[in-house]
N, C-alpha and C positions, 0 to 999 in steps of 0.2 A: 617298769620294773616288776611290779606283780603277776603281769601279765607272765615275764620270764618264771618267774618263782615259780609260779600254779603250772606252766608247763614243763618247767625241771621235776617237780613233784609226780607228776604223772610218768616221767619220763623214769624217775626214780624207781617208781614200780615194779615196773619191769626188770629193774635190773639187780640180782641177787651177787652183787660183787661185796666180800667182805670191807668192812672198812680197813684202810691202810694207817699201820701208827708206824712211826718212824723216831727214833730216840737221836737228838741231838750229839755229835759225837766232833772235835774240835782240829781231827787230822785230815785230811784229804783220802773221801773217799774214793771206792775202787771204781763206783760207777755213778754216774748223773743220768738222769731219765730226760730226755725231753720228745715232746710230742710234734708232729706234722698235719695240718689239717688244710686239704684241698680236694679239689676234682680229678680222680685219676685217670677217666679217660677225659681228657680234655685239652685243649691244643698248648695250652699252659703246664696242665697236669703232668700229662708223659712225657714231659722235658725234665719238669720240675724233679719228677719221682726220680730217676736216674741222676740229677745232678745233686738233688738230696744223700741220696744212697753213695753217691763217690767222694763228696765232701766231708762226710762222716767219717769214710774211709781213711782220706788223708790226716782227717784233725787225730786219729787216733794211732796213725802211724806217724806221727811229729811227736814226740817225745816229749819237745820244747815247746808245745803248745801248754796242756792240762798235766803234763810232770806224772805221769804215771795213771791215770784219772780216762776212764774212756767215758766216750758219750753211747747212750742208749735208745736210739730215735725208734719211734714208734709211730705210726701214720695210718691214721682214719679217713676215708671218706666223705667227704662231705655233696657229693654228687650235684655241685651247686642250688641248695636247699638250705633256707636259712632256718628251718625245723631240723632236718638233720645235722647241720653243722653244730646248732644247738646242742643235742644230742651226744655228739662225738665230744664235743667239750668238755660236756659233763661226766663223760666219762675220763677224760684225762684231769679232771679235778679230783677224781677217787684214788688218784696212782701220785705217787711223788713224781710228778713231771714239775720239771722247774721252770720252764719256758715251753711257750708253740711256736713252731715256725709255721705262719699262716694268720688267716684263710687267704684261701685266693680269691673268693667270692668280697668285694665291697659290702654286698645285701648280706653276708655272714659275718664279714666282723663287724657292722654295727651292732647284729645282733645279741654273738659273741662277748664282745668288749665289753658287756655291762658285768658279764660273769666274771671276768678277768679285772674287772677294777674290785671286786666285793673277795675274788679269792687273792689278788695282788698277784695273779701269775702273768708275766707281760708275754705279749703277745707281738711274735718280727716277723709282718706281712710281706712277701716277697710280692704282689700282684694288685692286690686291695689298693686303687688310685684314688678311690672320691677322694676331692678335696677336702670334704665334711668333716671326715677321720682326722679329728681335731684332738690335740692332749688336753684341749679344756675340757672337753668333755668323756676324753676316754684317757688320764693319763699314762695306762699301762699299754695302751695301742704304743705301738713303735713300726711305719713304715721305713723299707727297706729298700723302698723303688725309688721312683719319681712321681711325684701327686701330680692328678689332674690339671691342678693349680697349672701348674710349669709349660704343660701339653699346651692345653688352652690359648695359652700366652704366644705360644708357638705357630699355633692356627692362624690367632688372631693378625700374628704382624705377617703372617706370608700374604693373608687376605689384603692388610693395608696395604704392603709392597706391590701387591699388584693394582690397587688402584679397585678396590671393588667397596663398595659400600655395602649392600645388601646383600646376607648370608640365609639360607634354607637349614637350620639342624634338624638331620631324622636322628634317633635316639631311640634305644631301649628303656622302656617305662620303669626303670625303677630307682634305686639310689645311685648306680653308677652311673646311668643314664641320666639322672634328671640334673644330678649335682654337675657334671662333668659339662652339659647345656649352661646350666646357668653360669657357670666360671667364664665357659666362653662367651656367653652373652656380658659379662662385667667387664671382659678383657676388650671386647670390640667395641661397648661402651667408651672407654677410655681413650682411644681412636677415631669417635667419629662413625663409627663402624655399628651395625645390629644386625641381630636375628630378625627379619621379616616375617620368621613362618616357624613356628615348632611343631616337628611332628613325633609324636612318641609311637613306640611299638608293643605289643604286651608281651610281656618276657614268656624265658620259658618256651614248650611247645605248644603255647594256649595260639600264637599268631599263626598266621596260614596266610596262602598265595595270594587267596581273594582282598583279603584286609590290606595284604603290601599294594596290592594292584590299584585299591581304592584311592590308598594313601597319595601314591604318586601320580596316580592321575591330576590329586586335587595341586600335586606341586608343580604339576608342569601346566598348567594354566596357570602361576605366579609370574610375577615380576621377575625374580631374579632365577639367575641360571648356578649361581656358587652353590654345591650343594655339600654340610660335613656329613658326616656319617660316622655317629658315636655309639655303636652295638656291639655285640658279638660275634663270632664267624660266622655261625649258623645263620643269624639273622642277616647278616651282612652279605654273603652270599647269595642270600635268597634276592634281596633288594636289587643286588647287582642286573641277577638274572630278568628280574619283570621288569626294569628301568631298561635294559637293552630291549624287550621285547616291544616296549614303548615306543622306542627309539628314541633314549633319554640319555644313552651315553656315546651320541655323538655332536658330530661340531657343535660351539656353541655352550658346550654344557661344563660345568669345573664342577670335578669331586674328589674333594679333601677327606681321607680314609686315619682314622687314629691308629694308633698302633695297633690293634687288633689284627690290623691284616698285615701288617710287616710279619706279628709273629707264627704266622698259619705260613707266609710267601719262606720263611728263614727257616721252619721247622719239617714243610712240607714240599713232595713236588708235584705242584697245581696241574691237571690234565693242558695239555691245547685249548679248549674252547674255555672251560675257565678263566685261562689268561686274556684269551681275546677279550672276554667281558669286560676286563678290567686294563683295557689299553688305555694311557693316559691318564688316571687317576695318580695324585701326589697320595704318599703314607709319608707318617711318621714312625721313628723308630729310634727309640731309646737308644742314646750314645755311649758306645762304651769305648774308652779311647786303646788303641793297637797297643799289643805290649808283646815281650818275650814269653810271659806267660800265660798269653789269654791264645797265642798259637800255637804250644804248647797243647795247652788243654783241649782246642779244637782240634789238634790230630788225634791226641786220646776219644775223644768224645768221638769223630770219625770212624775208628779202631772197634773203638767198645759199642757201636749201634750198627756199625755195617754199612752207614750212610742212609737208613732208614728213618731216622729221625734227627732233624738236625738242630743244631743248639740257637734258640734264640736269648734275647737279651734280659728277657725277664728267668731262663733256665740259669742266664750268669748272675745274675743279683740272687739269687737260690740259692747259688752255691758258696757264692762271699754273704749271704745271712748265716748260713751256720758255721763259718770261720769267726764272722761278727761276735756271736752267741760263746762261739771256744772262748776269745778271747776276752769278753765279760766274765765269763765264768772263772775262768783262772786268775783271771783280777780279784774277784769275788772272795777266792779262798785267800789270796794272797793277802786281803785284808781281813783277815780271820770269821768269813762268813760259814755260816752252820745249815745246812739243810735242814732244816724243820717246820714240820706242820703244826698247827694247832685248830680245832675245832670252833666253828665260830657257836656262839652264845645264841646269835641270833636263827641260826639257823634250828638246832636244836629246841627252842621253842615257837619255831615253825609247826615242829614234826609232832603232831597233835595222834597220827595215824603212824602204818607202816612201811612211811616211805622210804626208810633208812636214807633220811639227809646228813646225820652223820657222818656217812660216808666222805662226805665233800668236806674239806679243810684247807685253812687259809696259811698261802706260802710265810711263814714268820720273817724272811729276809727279802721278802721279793722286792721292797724297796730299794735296796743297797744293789741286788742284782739288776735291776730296772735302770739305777745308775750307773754303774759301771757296761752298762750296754750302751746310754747315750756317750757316754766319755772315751769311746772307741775311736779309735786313729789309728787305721793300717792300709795298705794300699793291697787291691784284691785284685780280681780278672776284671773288673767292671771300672777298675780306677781310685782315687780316692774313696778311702768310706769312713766318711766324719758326720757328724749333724750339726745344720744350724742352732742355734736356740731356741728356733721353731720346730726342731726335731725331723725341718728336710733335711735331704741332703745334700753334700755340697756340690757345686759346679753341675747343678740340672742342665741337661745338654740333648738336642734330637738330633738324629739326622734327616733330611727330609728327600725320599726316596722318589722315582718314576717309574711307574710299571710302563717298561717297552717290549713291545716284541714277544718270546718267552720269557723274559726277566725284569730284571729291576735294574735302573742307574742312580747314584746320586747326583743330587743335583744342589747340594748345598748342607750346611748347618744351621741350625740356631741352637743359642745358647744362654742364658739367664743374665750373661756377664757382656756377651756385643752381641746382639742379635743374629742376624740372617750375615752370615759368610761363605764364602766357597773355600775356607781355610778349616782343617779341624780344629776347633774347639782351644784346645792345650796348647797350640801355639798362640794364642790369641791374649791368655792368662798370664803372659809375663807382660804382655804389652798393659798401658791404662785404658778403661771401655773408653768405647768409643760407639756412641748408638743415634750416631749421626743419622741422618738420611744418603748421604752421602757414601757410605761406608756398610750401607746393607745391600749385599749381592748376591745372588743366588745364579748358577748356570741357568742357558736354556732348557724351557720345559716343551715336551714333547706332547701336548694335550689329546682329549678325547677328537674324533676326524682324522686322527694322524697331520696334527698342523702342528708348527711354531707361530704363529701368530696368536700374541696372545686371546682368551674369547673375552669378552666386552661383557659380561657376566649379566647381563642381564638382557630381555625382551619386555614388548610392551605384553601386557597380560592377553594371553588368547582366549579372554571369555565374553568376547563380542565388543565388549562397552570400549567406548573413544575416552579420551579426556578431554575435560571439562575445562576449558581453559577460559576464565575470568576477562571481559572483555568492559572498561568502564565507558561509560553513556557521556557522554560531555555536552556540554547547556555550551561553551563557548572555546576556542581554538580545533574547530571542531577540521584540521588541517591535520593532525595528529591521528586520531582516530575517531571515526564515527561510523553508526547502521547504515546499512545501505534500506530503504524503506523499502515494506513489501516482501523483504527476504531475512535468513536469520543471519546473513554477510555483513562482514563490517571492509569500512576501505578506510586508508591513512596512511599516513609515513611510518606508524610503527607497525601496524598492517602487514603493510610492503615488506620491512623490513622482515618480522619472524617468520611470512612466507618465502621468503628468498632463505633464511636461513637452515626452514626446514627441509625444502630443499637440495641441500649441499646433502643433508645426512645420508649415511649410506644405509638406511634401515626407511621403513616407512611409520609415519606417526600418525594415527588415527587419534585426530580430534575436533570437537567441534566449539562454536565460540558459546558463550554463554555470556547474554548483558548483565551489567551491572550497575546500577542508578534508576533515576526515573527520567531521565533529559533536561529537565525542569531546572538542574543548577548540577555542578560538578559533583561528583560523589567524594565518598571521605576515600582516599587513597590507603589509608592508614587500617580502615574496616575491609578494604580489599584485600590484603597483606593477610589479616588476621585469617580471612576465612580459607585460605589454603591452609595454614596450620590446624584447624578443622577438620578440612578433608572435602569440604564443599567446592573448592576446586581445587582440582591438580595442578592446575599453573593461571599466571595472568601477566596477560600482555597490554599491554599501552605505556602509557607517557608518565611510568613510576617512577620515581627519584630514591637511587640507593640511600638511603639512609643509615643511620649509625642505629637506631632501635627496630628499622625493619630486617636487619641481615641477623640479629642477634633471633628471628625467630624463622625466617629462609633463606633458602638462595638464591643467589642471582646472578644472570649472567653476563659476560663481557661489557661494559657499559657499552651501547652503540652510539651515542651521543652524549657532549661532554653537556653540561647546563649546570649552570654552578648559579646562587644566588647574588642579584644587584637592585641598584638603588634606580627609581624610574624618579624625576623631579620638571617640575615645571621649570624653562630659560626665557632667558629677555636677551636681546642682543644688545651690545654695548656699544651705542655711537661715539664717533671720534670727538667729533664736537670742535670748536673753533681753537682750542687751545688745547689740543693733542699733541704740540710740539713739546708740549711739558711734563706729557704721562712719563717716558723713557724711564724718567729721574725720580724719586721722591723727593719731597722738600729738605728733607735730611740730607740726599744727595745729594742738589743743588744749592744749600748752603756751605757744604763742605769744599766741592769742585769750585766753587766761590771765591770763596778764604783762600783757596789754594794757589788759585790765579793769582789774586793780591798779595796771598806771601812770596810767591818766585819772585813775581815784580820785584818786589821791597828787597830781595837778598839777590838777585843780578847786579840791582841799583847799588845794591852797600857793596858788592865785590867790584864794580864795575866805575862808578862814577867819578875814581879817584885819578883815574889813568884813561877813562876814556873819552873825548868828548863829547860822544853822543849823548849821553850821559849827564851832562852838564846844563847850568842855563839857568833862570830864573826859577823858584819855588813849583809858579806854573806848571811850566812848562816837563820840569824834573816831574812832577804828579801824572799828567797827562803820558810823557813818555814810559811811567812804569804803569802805566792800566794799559797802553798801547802793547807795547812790546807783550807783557804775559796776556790778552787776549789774542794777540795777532799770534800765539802760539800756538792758539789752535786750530788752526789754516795751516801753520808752519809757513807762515806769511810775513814773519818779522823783518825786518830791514836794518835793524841794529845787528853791527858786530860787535860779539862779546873775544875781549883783549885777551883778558887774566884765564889762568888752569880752570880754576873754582870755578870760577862764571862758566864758563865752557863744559866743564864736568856736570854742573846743575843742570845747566840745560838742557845736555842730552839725556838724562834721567827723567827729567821732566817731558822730554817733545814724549820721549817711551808711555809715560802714564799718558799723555794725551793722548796718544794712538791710540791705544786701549779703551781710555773714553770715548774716545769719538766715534770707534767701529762700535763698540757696546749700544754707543744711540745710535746709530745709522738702524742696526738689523732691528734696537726695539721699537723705534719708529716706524719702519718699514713694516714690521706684523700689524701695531695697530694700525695704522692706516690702511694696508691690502687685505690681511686675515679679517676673516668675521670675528667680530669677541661675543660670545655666550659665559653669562652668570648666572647663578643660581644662587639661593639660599642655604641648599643641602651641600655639602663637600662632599659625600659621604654616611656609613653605617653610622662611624663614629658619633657626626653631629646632628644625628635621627635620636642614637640613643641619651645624647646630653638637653636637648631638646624632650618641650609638654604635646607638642601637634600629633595630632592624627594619625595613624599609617596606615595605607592600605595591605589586603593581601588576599590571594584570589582564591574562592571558595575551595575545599578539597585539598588543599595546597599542602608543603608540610613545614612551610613558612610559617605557621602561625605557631606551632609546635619550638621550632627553632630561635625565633624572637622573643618568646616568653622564657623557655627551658634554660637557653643557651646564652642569647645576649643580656634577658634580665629586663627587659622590656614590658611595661606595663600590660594586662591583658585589656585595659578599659582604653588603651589607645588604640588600637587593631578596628579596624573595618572591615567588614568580608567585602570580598566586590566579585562577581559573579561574570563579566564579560567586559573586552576593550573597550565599549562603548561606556561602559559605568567607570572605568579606569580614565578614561577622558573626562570625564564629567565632573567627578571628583576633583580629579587636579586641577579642572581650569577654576572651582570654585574656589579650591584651595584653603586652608581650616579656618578661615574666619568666617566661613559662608559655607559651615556644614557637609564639607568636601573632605582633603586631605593635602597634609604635607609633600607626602612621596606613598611610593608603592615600592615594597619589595614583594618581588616574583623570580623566575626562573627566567637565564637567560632566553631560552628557549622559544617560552613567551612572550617577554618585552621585546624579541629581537622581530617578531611578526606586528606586536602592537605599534612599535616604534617607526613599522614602513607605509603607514597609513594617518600616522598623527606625528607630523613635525614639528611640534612647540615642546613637545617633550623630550627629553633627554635621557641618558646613564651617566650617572655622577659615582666619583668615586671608584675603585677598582670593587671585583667581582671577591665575595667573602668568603663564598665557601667554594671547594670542589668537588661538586659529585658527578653525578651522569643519572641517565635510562636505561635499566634494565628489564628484562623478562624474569617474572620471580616463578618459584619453583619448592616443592616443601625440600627440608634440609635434607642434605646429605645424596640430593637425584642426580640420578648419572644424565638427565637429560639436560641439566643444566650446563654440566662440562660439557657436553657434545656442542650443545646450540653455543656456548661462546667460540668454540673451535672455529663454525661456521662463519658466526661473527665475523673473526679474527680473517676470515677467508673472505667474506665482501669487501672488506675495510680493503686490503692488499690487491684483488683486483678493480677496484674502484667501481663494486656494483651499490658500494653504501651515499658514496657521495653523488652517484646517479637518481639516487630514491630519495636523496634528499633536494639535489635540482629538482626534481617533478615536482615534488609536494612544497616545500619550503621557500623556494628562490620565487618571488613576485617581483612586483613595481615597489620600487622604494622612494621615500621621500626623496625630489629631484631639488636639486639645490643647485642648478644651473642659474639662474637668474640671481641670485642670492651671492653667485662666485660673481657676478660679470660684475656687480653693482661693485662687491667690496675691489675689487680690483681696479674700479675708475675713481680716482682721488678726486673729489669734489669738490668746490668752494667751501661748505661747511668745516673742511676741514682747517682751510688753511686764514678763516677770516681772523682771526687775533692777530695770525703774521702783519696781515696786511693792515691790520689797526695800528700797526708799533710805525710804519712808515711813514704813515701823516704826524705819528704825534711827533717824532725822531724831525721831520723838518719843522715844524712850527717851533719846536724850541730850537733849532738850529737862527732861524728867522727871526725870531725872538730876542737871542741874546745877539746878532748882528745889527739888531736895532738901535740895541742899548749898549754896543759897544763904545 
């Protein structure tokens, strides 16, 4: 602020304008002063100036506007100079001007607006977009456009819509430039989305060919090929031209152009080779929705220019600011506002010298007029003109344009309220938003190459270097990935795999492997992950397991293999043993099926023995025949007829439940004696984690991570175990002898450990599911490509081919193991044949003593 002071002071000097006194007076005066300040030759300017000058025209031929009251517009200069804009200011602070329409310059109304908060004369920028242009800090600033803000936003989702990650901003170095960068670096933040590369330009005519040349050379050795372009014409043209000499704007290349150049393509007509420059570049351009009288005004505007200069959309927001302005103003009076100045105190003992500050006095109503500006509601040639609370305005709306040919097509809208449509705007505002994915569309774009295919926005960098793709060293499952000795090659089934899948790509990837461990024992997987988010390598390939805290820092791609975590446990096999005939059953069972037998008995007999003879007979005999009859019903062997309903009814309910028994034991019989039986200790995750024993889990792993974190698992139980041979060793020991319970690992692994060592087993279903990925830093287009590929072995069956090579071996043979259980042996059936000796000696027995 001092800095302003001490150069309005000097600026004061020079200028011998009397001071203005002005007497408060309570009628509607005959005339209002207000001021214009922007660039008049400038692609903005000499639109601006003629729709200034006609607007005026009209507000003071409408009667019913200001009621007798004409406006007095007055326009300086500002030759885009934030000293001179300066300048001009201060001199409309000497004049009763009650309002500026302007600057057009961003770099001038910050600098402006400090004067205009201390004199209170508000200032309606028709052009002025930075974001920055904030009423916290400048609240007599009053934009009339659409902020950077809104643009940005606009950039931002046509970039997501197409699928591009990584953007290129070149930009003019100063506030409209840099602010206007950083929004859309916020917006594409929010998306997933960034700026890779910022390149600024030095305003003004200080830049030259050689600097644009340097610049772009250094982008076109970049990653990415999206490139925005946030300048002015002059500079923007220029770039155009050395980017073509490069041959930077063809195939391949996307260039997102702000509005700047809608307004030079709408105002001017571009030579031939111009246009060629710019074949296939997307612009943006301020929406202004169709109306009776915005066609209207463009055949006058036609009429009154010859067709020499033609009306853009910031010429139309111009011309609805000083209707804006009419109709605060008249509000103004209408609530009995007085034009008057007063001298500020403070400036006055400033003036130590002859700078006559005096001169400058501060507007005494400019607050109530400042009001009555925001609280504006009328519908102009531009559409609604109301302001947020944030003093935007309302329904910020683009269209987003394609220079073809010698012109331009659209090729869509966005809108603040549903994003990207091929509908305008206004139709869309009775609907509810809808900012679906689903529901953002844009026409065909007709890119740089003269192609429709979309370009894939990005290339690997042309400045020689490969990438560095992370390859881990393994001490054991060295089937997966390992060096090949002697050379810097590695070979493996993930190997196989990311060469098959680079492969597929229609682009070529220069890279080379880079080890990672010492061989000595597996490496940490979890420090492998990390050091791409570094930058030490660009990718890494082997036998990673998506995890839930590695995706949250890369990405990765298509799982190629599924490997989810299980339980490895020592088995015993379960002989039948001589009295197998009794497993089928529990004893619970067998005393129930029991009782049951002997109660049919007992309730045939009581229906039956009244009317039947069989039935009948001595105590004895009556006993013996009710244990006969309900056992021999389980053969369906019985030989008594049942007379009575009841009896007969019981019966057949009963033979029903014995069927059902009897086939129940046949088949449980039948498994234990043919099937192997294998037991374990372990069930299960579950009865690991309720359980004090041991676990193992294999070095590098991110089991150890997930057992502790996740299941809640002691960390003093965990074993590291470094190879299948130490995973056998362990478990035959087992935790009483310094070994282990079980081992959790990766399917992947136990399922190679498992076809070399038969006594162990998987118990329990598989706990988690994840897979193997190729990781990659976030947000890399190369990681969607290489799952593409993925997705494209998997479908022709070149993944389950690389996985027979490398993975399919000799597995545990359990041939001899099947023939044994399969031949029923005396062991099993020696109890049977005990009951038949003891069954006759008491037979023998009691025929003795009979």
């Amino acid at each position: 602020m001092s800095l302003i002071w001490a150069v309005s002071c000097c600026v004061l000097v020079l200028l011998s304008v009397p001071p203005y006194v002005i007497s408060g007076n309570s009628s509607r005066p005959a005339v209002v002063h207000i001021g214009a300040l922007f660039t008049f030759d400038s692609t903005i300017g000499r639109v601006a100036k003629i729709a200034l000058e006609e607007a005026v025209k009209d507000v003071n031929a409408n009667a019913s506007v200001l009621r007798g009251t004409k406006l007095v517009l007055t326009q300086q200069n500002s030759n885009c100079s934030g000293f001179l804009g300066m300048v001009q200011a201060l001199r409309f602070m000497e004049t009763d001007v009650v309002a500026i329409i302007g600057p057009q310059s961003s770099v001038v109304a910050h600098i402006i607006s400090h004067v205009a908060n201390e004199l209170q004369v508000p200032l309606l920028s028709f052009a002025a977009t930075d974001p920055t242009l904030t009423n916290l800090q400048f609240p007599f600033f009053v934009r009339t456009t659409m902020s950077d803000l809104y643009q940005m936003a606009a950039v931002a989702e046509i970039i997501d819509y197409y699928g591009w990650k990584d953007v290129i901003a070149i930009f003019i170095d100063d506030d409209f430039g840099r602010n206007g960068v950083s929004a859309l670096d916020d917006q594409l933040s929010a998306r997933r989305c960034r700026i890779s590369y910022k390149a600024g330009i030095r305003s003004g005519t200080r830049a030259n060919r050689d600097e644009i040349t340097d610049l772009l050379v250094k982008v076109a050795l970049l990653q990415s090929r999206v490139i925005v372009l946030h300048v002015n014409p002059d500079l923007g043209f220029m770039v155009f031209n050395v980017a073509q000499y490069l041959g930077m704007t063809g195939n391949g290349y996307v260039w997102i152009a702000t509005d700047w150049l809608s307004s030079v393509v709408d105002s001017t007509s571009l030579p031939s080779d111009t246009m060629s420059v710019l074949q296939g570049v997307l612009v943006l351009r301020q929406h202004t929705p169709d109306s009776d009288r915005k066609k209207a005004f463009l055949s006058r505007w036609n009429k009154l220019t010859a067709g020499s200069v033609g009306l853009h959309s910031y010429g139309l927001h111009t011309y609805d600011t000083v209707w804006l302005l009419a109709h605060a103003i008249d509000a103004f009076f209408n609530q009995g506002g007085i034009i008057s100045f007063s001298n500020d105190s403070r400036i006055h003992d400033a003036d130590k010298g002859s700078l006559n500050l005096e001169a400058m006095s501060i507007f005494d109503n400019g607050t109530l007029l400042l009001n009555n500006i925001l609280q504006s509601n009328f519908v102009g040639l531009t559409g609604p003109v109301k302001f947020e609370p944030d003093r935007s305005l309302v329904r910020p709306a683009y269209d987003i344009i394609n220079v073809v040919g010698t012109g331009i097509r659209r090729v869509g809208y966005w809108s603040n309220y549903s994003g990207l449509s091929i509908v305008p705007p206004e139709t869309l505002y009775a609907k509810p938003p809808n900012r679906s994915i689903a529901n953002q569309h844009l026409h065909s774009v007709i890119w740089p190459g003269e192609t429709l295919s979309k370009p894939r926005g990005w290339v690997f960098p042309n400045n020689g270097k490969k990438l560095r793709i992370g390859v881990p060293i393994r001490f054991s499952y060295r089937q997966f990935v390992s060096p090949i000795k002697g050379t810097d090659l590695f070979k493996g089934y993930c190997i196989d795999v990311f060469t098959a899948a680079v492969n597929l790509l229609p682009y070529a990837v220069p890279y080379s492997f880079v080890p990672f461990g010492d061989g000595r024992e597996n490496p940490n997987y979890d420090e492998l992950v990390r050091l791409i988010t570094t930058g030490y390598f660009d990718g890494a390939v082997g036998d990673i397991a998506i995890v839930t805290n590695r995706t949250k820092v890369v990405d990765f791609t298509q799982p190629y293999t599924e490997s989810g975590l299980v339980v490895v446990a020592p088995f015993k096999k379960t002989n039948s043993g001589g009295w197998s005939f009794l497993r089928p059953f529990t004893p619970l069972m067998w005393i129930v099926t029991a009782c049951f037998f002997f109660f049919i008995g007992m309730v045939v007999w009581i229906l039956e023995h009244r009317i039947n003879d069989e039935f009948r007979g001595p105590p004895r005999k009556q006993i013996i025949t009710i244990l006969w009859f309900s056992l021999s019903t389980l053969f369906f062997a019985h030989r008594e007829n049942t007379m009575s309903t009841l009896g007969r009814t019981v019966l057949l309910i009963w033979l029903f439940v014995v069927l059902i028994i009897n086939s129940s034991y046949t088949a449980s019989l039948t498994s234990i004696l043919t099937v192997q039986q294998l037991s374990s200790n372990i069930n299960g995750i579950d009865s690991l984690k309720a359980g004090n024993e041991p676990i193992g889990y294999q070095v590098g792993s991110f089991a150890k991570h997930y057992l502790v974190d996740d299941i809640g698992i002691s960390k003093s139980r965990l074993v590291a175990l470094g190879s299948p041979e130490e995973y056998a060793k362990a478990l035959q020991l087992g935790p009483d002898n310094g070994g282990v319970a079980a081992i959790v690992d990766e399917r992947s692994y136990v399922e190679i450990f498992l076809s070399t060592n038969c006594s162990f087993r998987i118990v329990g279903p598989e706990f988690t599911r994840s897979g193997w990925g190729f990781a990659f830093p976030r947000d890399s287009p190369l990681a969607i490509d290489l799952s593409t590929a993925i997705l494209q072995l998997s479908e022709n069956g070149e993944l389950q081919r690389i996985y027979d090579k490398w993975l399919v071996g000799r597995s545990c043979s359990a041939d001899d193991t099947e023939i044994d259980s399969n031949r029923l042996q005396f062991k099993s059936f020696w109890g049977l044949f005990l009951l038949l000796p003891m069954e006759a000696h008491l037979d023998i027995f009691e025929d003795l003593f009979r």
